[in-house]
N, C-alpha and C positions, 0 to 999 in steps of 0.2 A: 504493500500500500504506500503510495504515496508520501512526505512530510505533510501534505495539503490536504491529508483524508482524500475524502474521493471530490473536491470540490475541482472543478476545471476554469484556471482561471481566464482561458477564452472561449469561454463558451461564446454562444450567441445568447444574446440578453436583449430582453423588448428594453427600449426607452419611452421615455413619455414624448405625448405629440407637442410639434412644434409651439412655441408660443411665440416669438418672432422670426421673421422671414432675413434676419444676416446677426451673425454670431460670430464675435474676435474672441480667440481665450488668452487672454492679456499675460497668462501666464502657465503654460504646460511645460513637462519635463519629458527626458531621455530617460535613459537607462542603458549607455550601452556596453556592454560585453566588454567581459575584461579581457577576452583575446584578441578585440581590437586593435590594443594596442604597437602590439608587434606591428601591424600593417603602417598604424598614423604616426607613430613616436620619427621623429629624425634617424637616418640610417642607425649615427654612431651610438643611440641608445635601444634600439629595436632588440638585443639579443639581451637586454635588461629588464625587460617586459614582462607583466606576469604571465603566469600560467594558470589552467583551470583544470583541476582532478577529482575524478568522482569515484562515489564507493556504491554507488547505485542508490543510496537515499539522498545524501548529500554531494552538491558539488563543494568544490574546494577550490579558492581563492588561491595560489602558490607565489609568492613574490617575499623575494630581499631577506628568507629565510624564515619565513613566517606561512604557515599553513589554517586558514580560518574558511571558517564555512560561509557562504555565501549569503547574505545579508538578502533581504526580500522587502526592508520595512518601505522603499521607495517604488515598491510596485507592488501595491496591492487592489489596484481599479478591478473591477469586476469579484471581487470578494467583500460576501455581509461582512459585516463589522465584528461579528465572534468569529470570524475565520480567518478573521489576520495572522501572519505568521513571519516568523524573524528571519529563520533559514532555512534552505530550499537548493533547487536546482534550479538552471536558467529555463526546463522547461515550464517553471511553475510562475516564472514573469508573465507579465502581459506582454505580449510579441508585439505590440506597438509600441511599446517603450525603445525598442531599439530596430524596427523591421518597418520602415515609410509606408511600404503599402496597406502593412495589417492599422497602422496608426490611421492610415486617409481611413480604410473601412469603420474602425472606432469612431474617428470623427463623422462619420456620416450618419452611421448610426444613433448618433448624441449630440447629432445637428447641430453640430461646432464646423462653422466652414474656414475661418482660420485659425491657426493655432501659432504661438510664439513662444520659443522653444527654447526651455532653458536646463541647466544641468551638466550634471558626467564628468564633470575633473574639476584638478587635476588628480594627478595623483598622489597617493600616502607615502610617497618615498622619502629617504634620508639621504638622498643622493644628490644635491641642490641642483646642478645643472641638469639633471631629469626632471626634477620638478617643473624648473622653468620650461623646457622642451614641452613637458607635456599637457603645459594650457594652450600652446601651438597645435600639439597633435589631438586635441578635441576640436579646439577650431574646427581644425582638417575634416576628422569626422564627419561634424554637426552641419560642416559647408556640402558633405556626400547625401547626408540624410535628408536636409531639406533640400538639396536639389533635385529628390525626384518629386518637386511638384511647389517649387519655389512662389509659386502665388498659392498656396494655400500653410505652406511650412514655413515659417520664418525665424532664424536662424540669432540667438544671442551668443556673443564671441565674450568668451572669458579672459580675462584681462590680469597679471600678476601687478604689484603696486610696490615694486621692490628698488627700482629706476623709472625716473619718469621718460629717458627718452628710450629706452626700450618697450615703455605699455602704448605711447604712441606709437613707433615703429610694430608693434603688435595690434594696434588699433587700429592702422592703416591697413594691416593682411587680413584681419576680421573681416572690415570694410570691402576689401576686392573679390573676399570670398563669399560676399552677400547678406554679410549682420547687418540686421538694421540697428541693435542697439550693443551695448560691451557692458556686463557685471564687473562690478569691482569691490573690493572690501570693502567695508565697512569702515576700515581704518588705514591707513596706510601701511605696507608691511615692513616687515625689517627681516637683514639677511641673521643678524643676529638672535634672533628668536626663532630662525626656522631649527623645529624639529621634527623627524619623522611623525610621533602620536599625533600633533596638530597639522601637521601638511597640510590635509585638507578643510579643516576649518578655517585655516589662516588664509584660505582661499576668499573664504564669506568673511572673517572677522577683522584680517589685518590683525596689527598688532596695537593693541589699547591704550597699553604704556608709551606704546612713544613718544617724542616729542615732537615728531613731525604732525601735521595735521593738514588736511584737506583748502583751507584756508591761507596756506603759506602759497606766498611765488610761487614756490616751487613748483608746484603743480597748477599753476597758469596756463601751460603749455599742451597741458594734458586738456581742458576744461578750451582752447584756442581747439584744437585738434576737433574734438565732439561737436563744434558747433561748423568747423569750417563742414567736416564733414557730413553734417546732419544727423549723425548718430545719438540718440538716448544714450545717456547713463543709467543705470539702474542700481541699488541695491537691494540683496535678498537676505531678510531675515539674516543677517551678518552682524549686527551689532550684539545679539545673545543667538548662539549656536545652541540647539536643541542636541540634548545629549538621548539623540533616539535609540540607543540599544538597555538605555537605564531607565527599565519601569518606575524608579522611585521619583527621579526628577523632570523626565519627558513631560508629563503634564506644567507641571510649573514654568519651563522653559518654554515651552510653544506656546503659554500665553504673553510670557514676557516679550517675547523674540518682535512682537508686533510695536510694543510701544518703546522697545527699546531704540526703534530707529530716528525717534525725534533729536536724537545727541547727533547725529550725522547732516540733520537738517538745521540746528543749531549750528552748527561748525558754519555751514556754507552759506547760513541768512548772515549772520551777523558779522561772517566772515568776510562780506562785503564779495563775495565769490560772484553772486547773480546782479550785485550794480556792475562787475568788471565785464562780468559774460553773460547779456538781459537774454540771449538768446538759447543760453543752455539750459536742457530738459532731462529734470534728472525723477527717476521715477523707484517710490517705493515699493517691492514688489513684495506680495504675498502680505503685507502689514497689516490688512484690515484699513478700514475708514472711519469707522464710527466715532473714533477716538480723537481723529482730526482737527474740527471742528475748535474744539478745547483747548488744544495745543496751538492753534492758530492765534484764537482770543485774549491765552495768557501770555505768548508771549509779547503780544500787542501791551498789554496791559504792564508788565514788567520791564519790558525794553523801555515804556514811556519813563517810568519813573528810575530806571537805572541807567541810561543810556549815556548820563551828562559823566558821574564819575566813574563808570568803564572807559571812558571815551568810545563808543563805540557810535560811526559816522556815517550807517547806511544811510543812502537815498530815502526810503518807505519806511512806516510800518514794517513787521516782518508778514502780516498778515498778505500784504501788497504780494510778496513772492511766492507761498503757498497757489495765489489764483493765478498767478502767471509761470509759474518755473516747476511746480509741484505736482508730480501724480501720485497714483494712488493704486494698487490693486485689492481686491480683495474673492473670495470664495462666498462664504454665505454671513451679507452683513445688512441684517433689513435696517437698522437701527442709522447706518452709514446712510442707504438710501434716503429716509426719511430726511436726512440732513442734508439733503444735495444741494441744497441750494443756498447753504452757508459756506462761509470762507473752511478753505481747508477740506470740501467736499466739492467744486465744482469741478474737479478731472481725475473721476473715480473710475477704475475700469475694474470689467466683471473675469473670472478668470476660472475655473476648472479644477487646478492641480494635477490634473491628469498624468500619470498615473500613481498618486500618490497617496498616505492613508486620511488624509481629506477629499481627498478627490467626488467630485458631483457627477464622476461618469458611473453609468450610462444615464441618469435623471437628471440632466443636468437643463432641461426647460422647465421641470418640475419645479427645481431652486428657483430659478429664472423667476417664476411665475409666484412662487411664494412669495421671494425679496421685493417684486417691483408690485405686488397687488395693488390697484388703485391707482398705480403710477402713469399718468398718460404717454401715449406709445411714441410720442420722440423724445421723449426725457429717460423713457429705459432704451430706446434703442440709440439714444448718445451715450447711455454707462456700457452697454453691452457690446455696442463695437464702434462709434464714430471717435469717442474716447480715445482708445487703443489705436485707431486708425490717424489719428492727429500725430499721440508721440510716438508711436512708431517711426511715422510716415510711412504709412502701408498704402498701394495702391498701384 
C-alpha cells in the first residue's frame, strides 16, 4: 500500500462551476524534481547534483551526504485535509506541480486560465558557489516549464541578494528568459551567514541581522534595473519562514509569516526607496490583505507625529505609496475584500496556492464566490485578474 493509503492524488476531481469568465492566480507554485537538476545546474556543478533512491515506499532525496525522504508538504492539491502527508514518492505529487501539460489540464479544470508561477530553489547546499548557480538553474527550469504555453504560464525568476551587481546581471537573464516578475529576500543576504541548514530559507529570508538594508544606495541599482525593465519585485512570506516539517510551531508561523512583511514595506516607505523609484512595483505575495488597511492608517498616523525627530523626508504620507507602489496577494481573505476600497486594499490580487496545503484547487470558484458574495462583478473581476494583470504586466 501506498504512504498515501489508497488516496490518488491525481485523480480527476469535479470542481465547482464557473463564477467569472477570466481568472489570474497571482500566485501558484512548482515542484520540481530533484533530478532536474543535473540537467539545469551549470556544467561544472551538474555531477554535484542530487540524486533520488527509493525503497519502494519511500523515495529518497541523496545529496552532499545526506539521505532524507522526500518531503510532500508542498504538494498536496487534490488531497482532503486529513490526508495530508509529509513523505512520499514523486508519484504521490500532483504531476502539475512539475509536468506543464498535466498543470494546463488542472488549471482548466479549476478555471484558472493564468497562472504565475512561483517556487523550486535554490538549493540546501553548503557549497556557496552551487548555491548561487542554482537560482540560475531554476530560472532555466521554470523558463522550460512555462514555455510550453507562455500566455497562460508565467514564469517568476529567483533572485540571490548576496551582490547587487550580480542579482541584476541575474535579473536581466530572468528577464530574456521571460519573468515577468524576480522574488527576493526579505532581507538582504550575506555570504557570511550562508549555511547549509538555512540555504534555503535564506533564499525567502535574507539575513535579518545585517546591517545592510533594502533602503541603502546600495541597492538603487537593483530597484533602477526592475523599473527600466518592467519587472515586479515581489516578496514571499520571507520575513518569518514557516518551519513546515514542525507540527509544534507550523501553525504559529504561517500566521505570523503574513504580517510579518510590513518591516520590508517599512524599510522601502520610509526609506525614501519609492520617492527615488515612483515607478517600482513591488508586490506582497501570499500575505493576506485584510490586515493592510491598519498598517496603512498607523503608519500614516505615527510617521505624522515622528517624522520631525527621525528626520525622516518622504515626499507622502506613507499611506500615499501602499495605493501606488503596493500589492497584495492573498488565498481566502473575505475580510481583505470587504476593505477594498480602503488604502492599503486597493491592489489586492486573488491567488490559489496551487499546489500547496492551502491551496483552493480544485474549488477554487467556490472560494471565489464565497470571498466576493455581494461584490459587484468589476470590483471582483479587478481583484481576480485585472489586479495581477496590471503588476504583472501580463498581456
Amino acid at each position: 500500500m501506498s504512504v498515501v493509503d489508497d488516496v490518488d492524488v491525481n485523480k480527476k476531481v469535479e470542481a465547482a462551476p464557473r463564477v467569472a469568465p477570466h481568472v489570474v492566480d497571482a500566485d501558484a507554485h512548482v515542484n520540481p524534481p530533484p533530478g532536474m537538476w543535473r540537467d539545469y545546474l551549470s556544467p561544472q556543478f551538474r555531477n554535484l547534483a542530487p540524486v533520488v533512491e527509493s525503497d519502494g515506499e519511500f523515495d529518497y532525496v541523496v545529496f552532499e551526504g545526506h539521505r532524507r525522504k522526500l518531503n510532500l508538504m508542498s504538494s498536496q492539491a487534490g488531497r482532503k485535509f486529513n490526508e495530508y502527508k509529509n513523505n512520499g514518492r514523486l508519484s504521490d505529487m500532483r504531476l502539475g506541480g512539475w509536468m506543464a501539460p498535466a498543470r494546463l489540464d488542472d488549471m482548466d479544470r479549476d478555471g484558472i486560465d493564468v497562472a504565475v508561477v512561483f517556487g523550486g530553489g535554490p538549493l540546501g547546499t553548503g557549497n556557496f558557489d552551487l548555491y548561487v548557480d542554482s537560482f540560475a538553474g531554476y530560472n532555466r527550469w521554470a523558463a522550460d516549464f512555462c514555455g510550453h504555453d507562455p500566455r497562460r504560464l508565467r514564469q517568476v525568476g529567483y533572485i540571490p541578494m548576496l551582490d547587487v551587481d550580480l542579482a541584476v546581471q541575474m535579473m536581466r537573464e530572468a528577464a530574456k528568459g521571460g519573468a515577468t516578475a524576480i522574488n527576493i529576500p526579505a532581507f538582504p543576504q550575506s555570504a557570511a551567514a550562508f549555511n547549509k541548514a538555512d540555504a534555503q530559507a535564506q533564499a525567502l529570508s535574507g539575513d535579518q541581522q545585517s546591517a545592510r538594508q533594502y533602503r541603502d544606495p546600495e541597492f538603487d541599482p537593483l530597484w533602477k534595473a526592475a523599473c527600466e525593465l518592467d519587472l515586479a519585485v515581489t516578496f514571499h512570506l520571507g520575513a518569518r519562514v514557516s518551519r513546515f516539517t514542525d507540527k509544534t510551531n507550523f501553525l504559529p508561523d504561517i500566521s505570523m509569516g503574513k504580517v510579518a512583511m510590513l518591516e520590508m514595506v517599512g524599510i522601502l516607505i520610509y526609506g525614501g526607496v519609492f520617492d527615488r523609484f515612483p515607478d517600482l512595483r513591488v508586490g506582497l505575495i501570499e500575505s493576506g490583505c485584510g490586515w493592510l488597511p491598519w498598517a496603512a492608517e498607523y503608519m500614516d498616523r505615527t510617521w505624522e507625529m515622528q517624522r520631525h525627530w527621525t528626520e525622516c523626508k518622504i515626499e507622502h504620507p506613507p499611506s500615499y505609496y501602499y495605493d501606488r507602489n503596493i500589492y497584495a496577494s492573498f488565498i481566502n481573505d473575505p475580510v481583505g475584500v470587504q476593505l477594498r476600497h480602503n488604502t492599503g486594499c486597493k491592489n489586492i490580487m486573488w491567488s490559489s496556492d496551487y499546489p500547496h496545503s492551502e491551496t483552493t484547487f480544485p474549488h477554487s470558484h467556490e472560494v471565489i464566490a464565497k470571498n466576493f458574495k455581494g461584490v459587484p462583478p468589476a470590483e471582483r473581476d479587478w481583484i481576480i485578474a485585472g489586479c495581477a494583470e496590471k503588476f504583472y504586466r501580463l498581456g
